[in-house]
N, C-alpha and C positions, 0 to 999 in steps of 0.2 A: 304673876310672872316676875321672877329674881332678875335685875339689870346691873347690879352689883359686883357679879361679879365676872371680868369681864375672860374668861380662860383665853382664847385667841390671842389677847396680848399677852396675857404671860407664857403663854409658850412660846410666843415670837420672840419674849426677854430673855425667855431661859435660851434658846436658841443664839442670840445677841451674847448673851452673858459667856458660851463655851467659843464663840467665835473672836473675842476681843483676848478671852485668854489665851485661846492659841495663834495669834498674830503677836501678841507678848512674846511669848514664845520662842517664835520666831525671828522676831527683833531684837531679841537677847543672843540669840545663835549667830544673828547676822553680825552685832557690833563686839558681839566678844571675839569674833571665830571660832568657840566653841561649841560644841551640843552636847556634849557631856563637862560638866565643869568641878564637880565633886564626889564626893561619894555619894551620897544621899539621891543625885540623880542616877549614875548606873554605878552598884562595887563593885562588878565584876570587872567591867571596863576599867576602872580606874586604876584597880590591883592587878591588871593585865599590862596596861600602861606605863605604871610607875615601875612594874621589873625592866620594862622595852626601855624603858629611860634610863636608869640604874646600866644597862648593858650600854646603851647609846657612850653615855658619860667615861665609861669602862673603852668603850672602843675609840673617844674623843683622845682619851689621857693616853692610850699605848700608841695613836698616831704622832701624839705633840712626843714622847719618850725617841720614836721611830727618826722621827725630824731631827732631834736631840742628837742622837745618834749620826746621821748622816751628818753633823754641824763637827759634833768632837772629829769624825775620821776626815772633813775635808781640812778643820785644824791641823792638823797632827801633817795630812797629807801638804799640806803648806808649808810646814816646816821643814819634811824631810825631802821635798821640793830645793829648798835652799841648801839645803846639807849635801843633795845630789852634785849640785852644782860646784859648792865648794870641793867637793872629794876630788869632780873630775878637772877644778882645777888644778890642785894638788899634782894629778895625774901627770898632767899636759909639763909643771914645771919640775914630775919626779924624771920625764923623758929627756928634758932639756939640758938638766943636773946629769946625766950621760954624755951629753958632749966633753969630747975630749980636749976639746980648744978653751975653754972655758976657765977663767983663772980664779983665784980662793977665791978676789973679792964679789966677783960676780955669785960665785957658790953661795960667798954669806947671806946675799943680798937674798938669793934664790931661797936659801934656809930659813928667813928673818918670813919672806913671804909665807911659806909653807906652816911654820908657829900660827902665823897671824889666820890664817885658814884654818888650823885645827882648834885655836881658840874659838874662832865664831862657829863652828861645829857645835863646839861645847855652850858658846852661850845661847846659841839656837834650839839645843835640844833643852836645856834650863829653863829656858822664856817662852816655851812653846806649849801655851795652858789654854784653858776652856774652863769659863767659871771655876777658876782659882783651880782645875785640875792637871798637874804636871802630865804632857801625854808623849814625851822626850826623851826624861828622864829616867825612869826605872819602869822596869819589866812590871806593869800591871794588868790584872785582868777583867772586862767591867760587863757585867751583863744586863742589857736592855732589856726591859720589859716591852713587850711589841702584841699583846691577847690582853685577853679578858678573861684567862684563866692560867693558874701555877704551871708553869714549867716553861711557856711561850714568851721566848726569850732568844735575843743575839748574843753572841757571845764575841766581843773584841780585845783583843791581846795589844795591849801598849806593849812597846819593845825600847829601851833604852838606846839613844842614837847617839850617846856621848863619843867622842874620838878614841876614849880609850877604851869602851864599850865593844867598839868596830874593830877594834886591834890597831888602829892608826899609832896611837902612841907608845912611850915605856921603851924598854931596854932592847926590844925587838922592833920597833917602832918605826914608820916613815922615816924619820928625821935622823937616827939612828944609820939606820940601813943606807941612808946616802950619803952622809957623813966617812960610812968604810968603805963607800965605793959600790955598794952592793945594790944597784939599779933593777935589778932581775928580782931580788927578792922584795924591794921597795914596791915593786909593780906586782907582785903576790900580793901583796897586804895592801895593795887599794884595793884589785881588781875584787878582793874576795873580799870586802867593805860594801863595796859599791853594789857587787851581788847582790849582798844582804841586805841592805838597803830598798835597791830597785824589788826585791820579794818584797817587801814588807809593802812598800808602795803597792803594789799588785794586789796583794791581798786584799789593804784598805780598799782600792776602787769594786773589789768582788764586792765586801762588804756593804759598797753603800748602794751599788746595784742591786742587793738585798733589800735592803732597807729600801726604796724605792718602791720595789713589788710592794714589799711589806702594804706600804703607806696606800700604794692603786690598790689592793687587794682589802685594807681596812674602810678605805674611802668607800668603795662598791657596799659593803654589808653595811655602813653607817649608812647611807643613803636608802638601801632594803629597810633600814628598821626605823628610821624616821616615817618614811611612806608611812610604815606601816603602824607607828603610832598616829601619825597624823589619821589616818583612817577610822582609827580610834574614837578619837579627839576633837577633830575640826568638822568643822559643820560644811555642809555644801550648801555655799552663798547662793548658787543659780536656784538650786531645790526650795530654800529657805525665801528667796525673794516670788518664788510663784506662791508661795502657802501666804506671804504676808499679802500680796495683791488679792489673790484671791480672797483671801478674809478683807480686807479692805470691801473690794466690790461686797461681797455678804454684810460687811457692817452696815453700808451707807444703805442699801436695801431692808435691814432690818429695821433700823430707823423710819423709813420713809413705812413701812408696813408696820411698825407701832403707831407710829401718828395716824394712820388712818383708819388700825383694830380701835385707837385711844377715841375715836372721836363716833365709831358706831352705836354707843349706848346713849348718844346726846342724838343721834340720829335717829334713833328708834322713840327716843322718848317726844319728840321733835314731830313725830308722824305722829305718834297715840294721841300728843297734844293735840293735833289738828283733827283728826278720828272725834275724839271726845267734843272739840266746837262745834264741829256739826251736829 
């Protein structure tokens, strides 16, 4: 009779041996957050994941563009914010400059005003930039990327707010037209300044009312496609901490059921011995 060798315990080790591996395992998914972590463990996942991410990243950059966007047109709307203001003062002292009671020196006083409003007009529309971009200045056109594919795009029209842009100044000009008396036609050439002006104002707020969807509408798919890498990717802690307990309780049993397969061939030999004394 062979006592050598003892099979019972090594099938309770080989049992031991797959239960310690998969609580590793487990413990790796649990401290990384991962269950997949490279390619070697699933490539399909991985090359699934890495395009979700590649679009994630795609859909990160045309929200921060989107943002951008809404930052230039409240710019631009801040400036011609001040410009408004100045025009309709303008206004109020082209109405004034109509009284007939009114004597030159008062006039000049009213005219000297009037320069000094069309100047900050112009240095309004000059100094009025976003990351070094004149948005005041001259009639430009800029189009925001806002997708994660060619064409998906805003399109904003900078429009030039300089005073002589507006028709305020020159030969036909505010300062011009009150100077010859001509109050009626001075009040053309604000009112239709001012117009253009308050359009453009209007415009920008549509715009950033755009851009705004834009941003809730990219936010909701970024979030769809996180999930859905995370589901990918990340491990489920609750799932991964029943596999490690449960291997646990398996280990500490396999143990206790080695020591005691370990210790039946001293046991056997233990009895023959006493068999044979007698």
């Amino acid at each position: 009779m062979r006592l050598n060798h003892n099979l019972a315990s090594l099938d309770v080790f080989r049992a031991y041996s797959r239960t310690v591996e998969e609580q590793s395992v487990a413990l790796d998914k649990i401290t990384s957050g991962y269950k997949v972590r490279n390619a070697k463990d699933d490539p399909n996942v991985i090359a699934q994941s890495e395009k979700t991410r590649i679009q994630i990243r795609g859909l990160q950059m045309a929200r921060r563009n989107a943002q951008d966007g809404v930052s230039l047109l409240q710019t631009a709307e801040g400036g011609i914010e001040s410009i408004t203001s100045m025009i309709q003062r303008i206004r109020e002292l082209t109405v004034q400059a109509g009284d007939a009671a009114m004597s030159d020196n008062d006039k000049e006083v009213l005219l000297n005003e009037v320069n000094q409003m069309l100047e900050a007009i112009d240095d309004t529309a000059k100094n009025t930039e976003f990351n070094k971009v004149k948005l005041l200045h001259t009639d430009i056109t800029r189009e925001v990327p806002v997708g994660n594919r060619a064409g998906e795009t805003v399109e904003i029209k900078f429009k030039d707010m300089s005073a002589d842009k507006l028709g305020l100044k020159g030969t036909k000009g505010v300062v011009e037209e009150i100077k010859n008396g001509k109050i009626g036609n001075a009040l053309k050439i604000i009112d239709t300044a001012l117009e253009g002006v308050l359009s453009t104002r209007s415009e920008y707020g549509a715009l950033e009312n755009r851009f705004e969807d834009v941003m809730v509408n990219l936010d909701e798919i970024t979030f769809k496609m996180e999930r859905a890498d995370s589901n990918l990717r990340d491990s489920d802690i609750a799932e991964e901490m029943m596999i490690y307990v449960k291997d646990d309780i398996l280990i500490q049993s396999s143990m206790s059921i080695m020591h005691q397969t370990n210790n039946f061939p001293m046991d056997v030999l233990k009895i023959l011995e006493n068999v044979r004394g007698k």
